[in-house]
PLY file of the C-alpha trace (Angstrom):
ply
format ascii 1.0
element vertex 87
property float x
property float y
property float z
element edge 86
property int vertex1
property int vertex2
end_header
23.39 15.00 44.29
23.14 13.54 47.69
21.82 17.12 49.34
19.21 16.67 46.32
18.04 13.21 47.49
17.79 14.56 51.17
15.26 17.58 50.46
13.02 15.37 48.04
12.74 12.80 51.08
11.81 15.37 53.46
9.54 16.90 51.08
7.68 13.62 50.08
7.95 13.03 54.04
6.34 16.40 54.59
3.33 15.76 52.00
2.33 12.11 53.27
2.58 13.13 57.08
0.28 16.19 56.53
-3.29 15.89 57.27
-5.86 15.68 54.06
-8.08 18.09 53.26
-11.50 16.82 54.48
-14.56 17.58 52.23
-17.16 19.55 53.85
-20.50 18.83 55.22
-23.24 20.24 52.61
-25.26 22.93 54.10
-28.72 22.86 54.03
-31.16 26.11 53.97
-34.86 26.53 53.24
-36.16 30.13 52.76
-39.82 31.78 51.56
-37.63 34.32 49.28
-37.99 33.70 45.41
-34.83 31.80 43.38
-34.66 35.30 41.73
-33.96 37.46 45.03
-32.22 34.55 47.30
-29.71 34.74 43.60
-29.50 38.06 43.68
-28.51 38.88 47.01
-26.39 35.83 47.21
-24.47 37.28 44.48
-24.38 40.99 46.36
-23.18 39.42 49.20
-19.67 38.07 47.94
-21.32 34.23 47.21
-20.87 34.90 43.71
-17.12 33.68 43.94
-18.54 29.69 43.95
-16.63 29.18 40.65
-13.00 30.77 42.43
-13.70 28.89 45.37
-14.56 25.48 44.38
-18.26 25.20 45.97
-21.98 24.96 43.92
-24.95 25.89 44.77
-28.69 24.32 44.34
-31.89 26.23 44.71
-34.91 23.98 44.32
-38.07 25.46 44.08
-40.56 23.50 46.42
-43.58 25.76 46.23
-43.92 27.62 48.93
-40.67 27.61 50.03
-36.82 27.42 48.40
-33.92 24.70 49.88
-30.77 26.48 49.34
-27.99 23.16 49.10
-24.48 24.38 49.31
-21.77 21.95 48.73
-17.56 22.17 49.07
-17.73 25.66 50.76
-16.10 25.69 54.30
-18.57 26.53 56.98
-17.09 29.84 58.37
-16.49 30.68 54.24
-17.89 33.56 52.25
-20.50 31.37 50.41
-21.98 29.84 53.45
-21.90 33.36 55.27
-24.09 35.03 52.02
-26.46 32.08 51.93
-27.39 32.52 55.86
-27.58 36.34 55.27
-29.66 35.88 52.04
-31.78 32.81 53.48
0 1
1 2
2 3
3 4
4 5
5 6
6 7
7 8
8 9
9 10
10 11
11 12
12 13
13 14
14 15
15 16
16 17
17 18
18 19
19 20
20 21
21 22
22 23
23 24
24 25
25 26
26 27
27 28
28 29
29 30
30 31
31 32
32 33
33 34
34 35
35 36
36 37
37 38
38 39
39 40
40 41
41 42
42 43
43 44
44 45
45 46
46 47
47 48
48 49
49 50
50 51
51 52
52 53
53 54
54 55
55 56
56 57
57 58
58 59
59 60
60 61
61 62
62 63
63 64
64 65
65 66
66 67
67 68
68 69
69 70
70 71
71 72
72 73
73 74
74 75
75 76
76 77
77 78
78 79
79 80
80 81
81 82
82 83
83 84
84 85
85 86
């Protein structure tokens, strides 16, 4: 019982010494292609995985142009890589 004891200190140890997660910084991205095609290649392009990888997406139409908001994907991820090839 003691050996028990000793692991599940270290372990809690382990946990409350190791650094949090930090949310990321959303990314924005404005871009003359239609909601329809920035979608569509951002879906060819491996960004259709947003549900898998814990990130969403925002396209708001503003006329003449589209801002693309990405938010919870890591910077050097797969969904911010397809939105700057799609943008």
């Amino acid at each position: 019982m003691r050996g028990v004891g000793i692991i599940t200190l270290l372990s809690v140890g382990a946990i409350s010494v190791a650094p949090a997660a930090q949310p990321h910084e959303p990314l924005l991205v404005v871009t003359v292609k239609s909601a329809a095609g920035f979608a569509e290649c951002f879906a060819h392009h491996g960004g259709g995985l947003a549900a898998r990888d814990g990130y969403s997406i925002t396209i708001a139409d503003k006329g003449t142009h589209r801002e693309i908001l990405l938010r919870g994907a890591a910077p050097n991820g797969p969904g911010a890589k397809a939105v700057g090839q799609c943008a």
